[in-house]
N, C-alpha and C positions, 0 to 999 in steps of 0.2 A: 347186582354186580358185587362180588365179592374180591377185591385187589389184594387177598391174604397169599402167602406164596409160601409152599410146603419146606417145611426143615430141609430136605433136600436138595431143594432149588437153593435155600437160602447160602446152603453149605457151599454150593457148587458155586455161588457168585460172591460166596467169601475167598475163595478159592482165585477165582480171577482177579479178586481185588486183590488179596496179596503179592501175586506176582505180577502186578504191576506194581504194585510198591515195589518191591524189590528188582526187579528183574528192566523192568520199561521206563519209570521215573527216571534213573540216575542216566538213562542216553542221551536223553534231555539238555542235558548241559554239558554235553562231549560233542564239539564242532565234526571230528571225527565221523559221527557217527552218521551225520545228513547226507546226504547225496545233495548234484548241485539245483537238485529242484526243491528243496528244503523239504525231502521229505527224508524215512530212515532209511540210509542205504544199503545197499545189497546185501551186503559179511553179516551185519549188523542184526538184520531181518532174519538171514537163514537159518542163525543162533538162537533166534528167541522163537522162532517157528520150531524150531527142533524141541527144543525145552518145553514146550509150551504142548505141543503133541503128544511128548512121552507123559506128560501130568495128567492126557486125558483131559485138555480145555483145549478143543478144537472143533471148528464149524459146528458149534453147540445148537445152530438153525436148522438142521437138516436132518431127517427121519433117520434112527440108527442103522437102519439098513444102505443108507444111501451112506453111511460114514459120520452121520453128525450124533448128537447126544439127543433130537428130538424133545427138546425142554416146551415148543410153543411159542406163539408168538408173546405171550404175557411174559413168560421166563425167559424169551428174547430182550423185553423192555426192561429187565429185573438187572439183564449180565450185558447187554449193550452201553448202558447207563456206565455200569464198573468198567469196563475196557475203556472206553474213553476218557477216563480219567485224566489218560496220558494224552497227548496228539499224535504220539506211535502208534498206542493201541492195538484197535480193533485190525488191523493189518497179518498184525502176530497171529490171531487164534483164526487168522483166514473167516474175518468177518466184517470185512472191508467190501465198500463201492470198487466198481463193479459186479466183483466177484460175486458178492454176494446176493445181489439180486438175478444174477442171471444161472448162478446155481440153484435159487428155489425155483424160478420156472423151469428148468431142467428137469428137478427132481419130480414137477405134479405135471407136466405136458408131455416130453422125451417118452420114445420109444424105449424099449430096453437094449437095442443093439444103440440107439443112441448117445443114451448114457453112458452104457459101455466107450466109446467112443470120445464124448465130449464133453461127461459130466466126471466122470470119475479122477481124467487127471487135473480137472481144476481142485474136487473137493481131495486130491494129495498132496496138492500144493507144485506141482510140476508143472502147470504152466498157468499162465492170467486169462481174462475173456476178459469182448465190450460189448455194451449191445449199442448197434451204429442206427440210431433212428432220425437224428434232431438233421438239418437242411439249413444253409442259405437261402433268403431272399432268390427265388418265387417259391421255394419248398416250403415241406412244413415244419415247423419250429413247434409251439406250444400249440398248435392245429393241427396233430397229423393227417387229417383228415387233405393236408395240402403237400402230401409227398407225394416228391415228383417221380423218385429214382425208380427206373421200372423196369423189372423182371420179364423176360418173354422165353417162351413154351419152344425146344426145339425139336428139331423132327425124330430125335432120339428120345424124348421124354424130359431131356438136362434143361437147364435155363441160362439164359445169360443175363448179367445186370450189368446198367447201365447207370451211370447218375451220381450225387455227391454230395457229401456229407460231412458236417465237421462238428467239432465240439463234439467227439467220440474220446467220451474219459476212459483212460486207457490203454489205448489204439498203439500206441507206442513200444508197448512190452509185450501187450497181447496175442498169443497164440488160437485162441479160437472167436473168433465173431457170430454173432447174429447181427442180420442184416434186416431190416425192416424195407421192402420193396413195391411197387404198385405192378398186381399182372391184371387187374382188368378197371373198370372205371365204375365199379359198382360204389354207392356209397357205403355201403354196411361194409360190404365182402370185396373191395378192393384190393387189401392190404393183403403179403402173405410174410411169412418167415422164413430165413436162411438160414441154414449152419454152414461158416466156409474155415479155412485152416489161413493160418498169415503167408504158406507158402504156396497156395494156389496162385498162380498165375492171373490179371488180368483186372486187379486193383494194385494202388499206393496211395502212399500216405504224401501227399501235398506240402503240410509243415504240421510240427506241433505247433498251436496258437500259444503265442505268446500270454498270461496273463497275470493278474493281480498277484496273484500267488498267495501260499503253497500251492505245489500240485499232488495230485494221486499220482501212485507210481503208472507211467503210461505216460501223462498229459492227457492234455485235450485237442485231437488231431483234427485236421481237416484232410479227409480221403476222397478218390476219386476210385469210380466202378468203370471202368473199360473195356465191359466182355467177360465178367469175373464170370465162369461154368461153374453151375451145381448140381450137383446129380440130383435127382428124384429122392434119393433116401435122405438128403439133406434139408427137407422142405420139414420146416416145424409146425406141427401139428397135419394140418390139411393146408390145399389153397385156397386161399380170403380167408382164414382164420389169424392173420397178421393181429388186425384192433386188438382182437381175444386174447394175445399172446402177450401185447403191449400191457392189457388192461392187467393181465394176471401178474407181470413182473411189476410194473409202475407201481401198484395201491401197497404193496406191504414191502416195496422199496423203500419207497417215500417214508414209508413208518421207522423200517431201520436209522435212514438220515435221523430223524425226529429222536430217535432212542439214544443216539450215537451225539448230536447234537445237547441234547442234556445233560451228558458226561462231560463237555466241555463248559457248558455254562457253570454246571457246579466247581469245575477247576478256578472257572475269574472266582464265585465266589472266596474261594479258597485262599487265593493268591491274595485276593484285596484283607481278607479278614486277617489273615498271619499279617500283612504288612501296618494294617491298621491299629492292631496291637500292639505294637511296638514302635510306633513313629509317631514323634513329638513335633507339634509345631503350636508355637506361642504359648507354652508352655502347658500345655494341654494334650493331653493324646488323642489320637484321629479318630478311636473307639470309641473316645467318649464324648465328641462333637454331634448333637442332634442330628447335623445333615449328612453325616456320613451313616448314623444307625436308620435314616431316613430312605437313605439309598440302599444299603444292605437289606433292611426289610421289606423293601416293596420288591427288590430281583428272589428275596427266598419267597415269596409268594409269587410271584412268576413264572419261575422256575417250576412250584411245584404246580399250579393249574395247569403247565405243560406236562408233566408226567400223569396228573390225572386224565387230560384229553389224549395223550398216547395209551396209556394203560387200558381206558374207555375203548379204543380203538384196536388194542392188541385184542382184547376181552372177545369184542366180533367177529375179529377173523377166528378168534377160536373157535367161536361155536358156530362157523359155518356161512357167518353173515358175509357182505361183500366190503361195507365199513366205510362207504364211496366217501360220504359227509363226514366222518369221524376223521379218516384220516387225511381232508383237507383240513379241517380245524386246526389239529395238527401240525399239518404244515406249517400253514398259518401263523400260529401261533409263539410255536418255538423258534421256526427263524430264526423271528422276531426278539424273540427270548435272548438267543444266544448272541446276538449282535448286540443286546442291551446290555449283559452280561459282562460280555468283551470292553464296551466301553465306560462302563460304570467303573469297571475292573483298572482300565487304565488313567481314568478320572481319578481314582484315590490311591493309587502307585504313583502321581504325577511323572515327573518327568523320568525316573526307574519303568514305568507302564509303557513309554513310549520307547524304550530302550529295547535290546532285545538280553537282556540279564533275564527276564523272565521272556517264558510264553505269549504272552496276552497278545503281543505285535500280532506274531503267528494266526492266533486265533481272531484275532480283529479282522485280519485279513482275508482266511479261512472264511469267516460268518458270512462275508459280504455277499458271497456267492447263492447262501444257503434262500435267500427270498426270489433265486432264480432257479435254482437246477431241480427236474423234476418238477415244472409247473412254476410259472410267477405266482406272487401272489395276488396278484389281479381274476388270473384263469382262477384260483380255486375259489376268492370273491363268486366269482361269476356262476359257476358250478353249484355253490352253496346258495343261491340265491334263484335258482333252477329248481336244486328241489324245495326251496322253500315256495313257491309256484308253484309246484306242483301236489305238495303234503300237505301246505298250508298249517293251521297250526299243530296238526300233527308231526309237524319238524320234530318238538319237543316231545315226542311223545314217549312215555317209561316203558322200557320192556318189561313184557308181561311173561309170569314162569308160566308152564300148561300143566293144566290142571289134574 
């Protein structure tokens, strides 16, 4: 495993990193500039989308023909990392949740009149997607295996859904959906995919769920299906290829969070070490107190076992692997990271950390989220301890080059 990353890449994510010094930093501290769900708002967004497109740093994830720069998933982890620097970010270069997971399985599942259709004006930035999978109580939540909401076959070839769904991050701004639906009771092959438009007829959105906050632009909605009609060309992939569809957005979702999540931990470190340096207490500076270099050192070794197990993990999907274990680690791991981060961060800003003069609130409250969405971290325990069952000590085993 070589984690070296070519001059060109390096150029390209010096590139993202300066314009968010300059360009995405300074929003940060303009009330102005939030919308009332604290995240960047509209005027605010369209500006630095624009800017940000004409520089040629846009959807840097997606194959140049589909519109992006085609860098990989490794030069994903390399330019993920620098966009999040900010908590604006990754939004600007259209490299934000949702979107961004439901335009890579767009771009390697979709038909070509599909794309045409449903990929193209996300990746211009003309409208948002969600993908609507997760259920209430008897559905399935971290089990899809327990969805309810179900799709049936009409005597025209269309379908109708039925059923209901919340905690659809998104759902609110979103223009196009995937719907994850049950048309038969297979176990494998139960599951199928939808593409529907927010003005077909025959869903709504029930409420945005209130929660901890920040939110992505959207929220997090609870919908209801009431007969929503899909035509035949709108079924994603085949029917019962749903899991498949799930499996293929989920594993290098999840990785994005993980890349994207990095770039805010290194922002606490950041914020702690500038205020550390210059705040005296008892006549001593905070830098130079064993238990604060005690806490910075063990989050920058944290931090970075988390970009080695993303990197590890981006490494696989490169070259073709599925990355199932890697990129629960992952998960896993940086959560954990970035909550530790968060509150390390506001542990040595004291009562400035609990304030919102800085980020950290934001972000504290942000992380909480991150050991649930995309898999508890219990599911991916359990998963990981699956194939360890199964590999036994070849869990650990080195990949081997061929010969």
């Amino acid at each position: 495993m070589d984690f070296t990353i070519s001059p060109a890449l390096d150029a390209l994510r010096g590139r993202i990193a300066g314009f968010v010094e300059r360009e995405v930093l300074p929003l940060e501290v303009k009330p102005s500039a939030y919308d009332a769900h604290e995240n960047i708002a509209p005027g605010p967004l369209e500006a630095l989308r624009a800017k940000a497109r004409a520089q040629g740093l846009w959807c840097l994830q997606l194959k140049p023909e589909t519109g992006g720069l085609g860098v990989g998933r490794m030069g994903m982890a390399a330019c993920y990392e620098a966009m999040n620097r900010s908590i604006f970010g990754p939004v600007v270069f259209n490299c934000a949740a949702p979107d961004d997971g439901n335009m890579m399985l767009l771009e390697a599942v979709a038909t070509p009149d599909q794309k045409e259709r449903w990929l193209a004006p996300i990746v211009d930035g003309r409208v948002r997607s969600a993908f609507a999978m997760t259920e209430p109580h008897p559905g399935g939540g971290s089990d899809p295996a327990m969805i309810a909401t179900r799709a049936e076959r009409q005597p025209d070839g269309s379908w109708r859904i039925h059923g209901h769904k919340w905690f659809i991050t998104g759902a609110a701004e979103a223009a196009h959906f995937i719907v994850l639906a049950r048309t038969s009771d297979d176990a494998r092959r139960g599951l199928t995919a939808f593409l529907f438009h927010k003005d077909q007829p025959g869903w709504r959105i029930l409420r945005r769920i209130p929660i901890m906050g920040p939110e992505e632009h959207g929220g997090h909605c609870e919908l209801a299906f009431e007969g929503l009609a899909v035509a035949p060309d709108d079924v994603l992939m085949e029917e019962g290829d749903g899991m498949k569809a799930a499996q293929i957005r989920l594993g290098p979702a999840r990785l994005t969070h993980c890349m994207r999540w990095l770039g805010l931990s290194k922002r606490c470190v950041e914020i702690a070490t500038e205020y550390a340096a210059t705040r005296y207490s008892f006549g001593v500076r905070l830098a130079d107190r064993e238990s604060i270099q005690l806490m910075l050192g063990g989050l920058a070794m944290t931090i970075e076992i988390g970009r080695l197990l993303v990197m590890k993990a981006a490494w696989e999907l490169d070259r073709g692997g599925l990355a199932r274990k890697e990129v629960s680690m992952a998960k896993i791991h940086v959560a954990r990271a970035l909550h530790e981060a968060a509150d390390i961060a506001i542990q040595i800003n004291g009562a400035r950390g609990y304030s919102k003069d800085t980020v950290l609130e934001w972000i504290y409250r942000y992380a909480r989220q991150a050991r649930l969405v995309d898999g508890a971290d219990e599911v991916h325990r359990m998963l990981l301890n699956r194939t360890l069952a199964k590999e036994g000590m070849d869990f650990w085993r080195w990949p081997v080059a061929a010969s």
